[in-house]
N, C-alpha and C positions, 0 to 999 in steps of 0.2 A: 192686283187685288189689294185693296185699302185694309191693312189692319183698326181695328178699332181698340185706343186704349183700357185699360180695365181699371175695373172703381176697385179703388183700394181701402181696407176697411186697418181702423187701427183700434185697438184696446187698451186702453193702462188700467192695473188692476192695484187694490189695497196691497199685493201682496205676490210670494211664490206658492204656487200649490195650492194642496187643498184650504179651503175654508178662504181663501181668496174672493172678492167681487169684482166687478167692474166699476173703476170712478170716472172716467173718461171715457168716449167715443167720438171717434172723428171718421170724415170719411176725406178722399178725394177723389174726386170725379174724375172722370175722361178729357170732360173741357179745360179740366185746370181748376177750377174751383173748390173750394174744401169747408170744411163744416164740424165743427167740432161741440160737445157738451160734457159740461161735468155734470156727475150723479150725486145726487142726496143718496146716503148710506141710510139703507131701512134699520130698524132699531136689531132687527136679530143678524145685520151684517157687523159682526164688531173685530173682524179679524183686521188686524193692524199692524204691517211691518215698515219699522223705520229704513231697512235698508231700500226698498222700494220706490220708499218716499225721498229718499234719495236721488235714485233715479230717474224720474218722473217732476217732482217738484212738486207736489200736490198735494196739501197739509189738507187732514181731515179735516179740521175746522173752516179751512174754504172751499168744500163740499158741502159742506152744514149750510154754511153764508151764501154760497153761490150757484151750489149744483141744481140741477131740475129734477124734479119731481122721477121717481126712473118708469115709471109708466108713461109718463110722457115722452121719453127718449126712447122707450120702446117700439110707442107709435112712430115716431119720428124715424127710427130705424128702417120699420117695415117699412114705413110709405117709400122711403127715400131707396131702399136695395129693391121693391118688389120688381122694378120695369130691368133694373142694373144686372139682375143675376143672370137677366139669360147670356149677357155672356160673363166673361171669366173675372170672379171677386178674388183678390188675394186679400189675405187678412196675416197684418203683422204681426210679429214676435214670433212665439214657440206654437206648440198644438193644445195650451192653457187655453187660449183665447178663444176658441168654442166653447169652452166649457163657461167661462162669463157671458159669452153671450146668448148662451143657451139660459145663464140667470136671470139676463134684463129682462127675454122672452116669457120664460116661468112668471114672474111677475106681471107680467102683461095678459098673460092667461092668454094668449093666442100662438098659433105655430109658427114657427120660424122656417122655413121649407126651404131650402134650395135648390130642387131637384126641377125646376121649370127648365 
C-alpha cells in the first residue's frame, strides 16, 4: 500500500497569543512544491511583537510594501487545501495557528471546513 504524503500548512504570526494575526502562509505540497505569501496587516490588526519578529524575520513594514492583499490569500488558501484536505494537513507551530487561520478565513467571509 502506497502512502500518500500530506500537505503541510505553516503560519507565522505578528506575535504570541491573543491579539496575534497571521503575516505569512505557506504550504508544501506532497509533490515537493511549496508556496508561500505574506499578508498586508488590516488597519485594526496592530498587535506587534518584536520578539516574534525575531524569530520569523518579517518586519511589519515589509508586509506594508510586500504582503497580499489577505483576502486574497484567503482565497488562495481555500482553492489550494480544498482537493489536499481529504487526506491528512499538518499545520506548524503550537495550537495558535488555527486560531490565525480561522482570521485570514473571517476576513474572507467564507468557511474554512475541514471535515471533508
Amino acid at each position: 500500500m502506497s502512502e500518500t504524503l500530506p500537505t503541510v500548512l505553516d503560519i507565522e504570526a505578528s506575535g504570541f497569543g491573543r491579539g496575534s494575526y497571521p503575516i505569512e502562509v505557506g504550504i508544501a505540497r506532497a509533490d515537493g512544491s511549496c508556496c508561500a505569501f505574506l499578508i498586508q496587516p488590516l488597519e485594526e490588526w496592530t498587535h506587534w511583537d518584536p520578539k516574534a519578529e525575531l524569530l520569523h524575520g518579517i518586519s511589519r513594514d515589509r508586509l506594508i510594501q510586500e504582503g497580499y492583499p489577505v483576502r486574497q490569500v484567503a482565497h488562495w488558501l481555500n482553492d489550494e487545501l480544498r482537493e489536499r484536505v481529504r487526506r491528512t494537513a499538518i499545520v506548524g507551530g503550537t495550537t495558535i495557528p488555527g486560531c490565525r487561520c480561522s482570521s485570514i478565513m473571517r476576513v474572507c467571509c467564507r468557511v474554512f471546513a475541514l471535515r471533508r
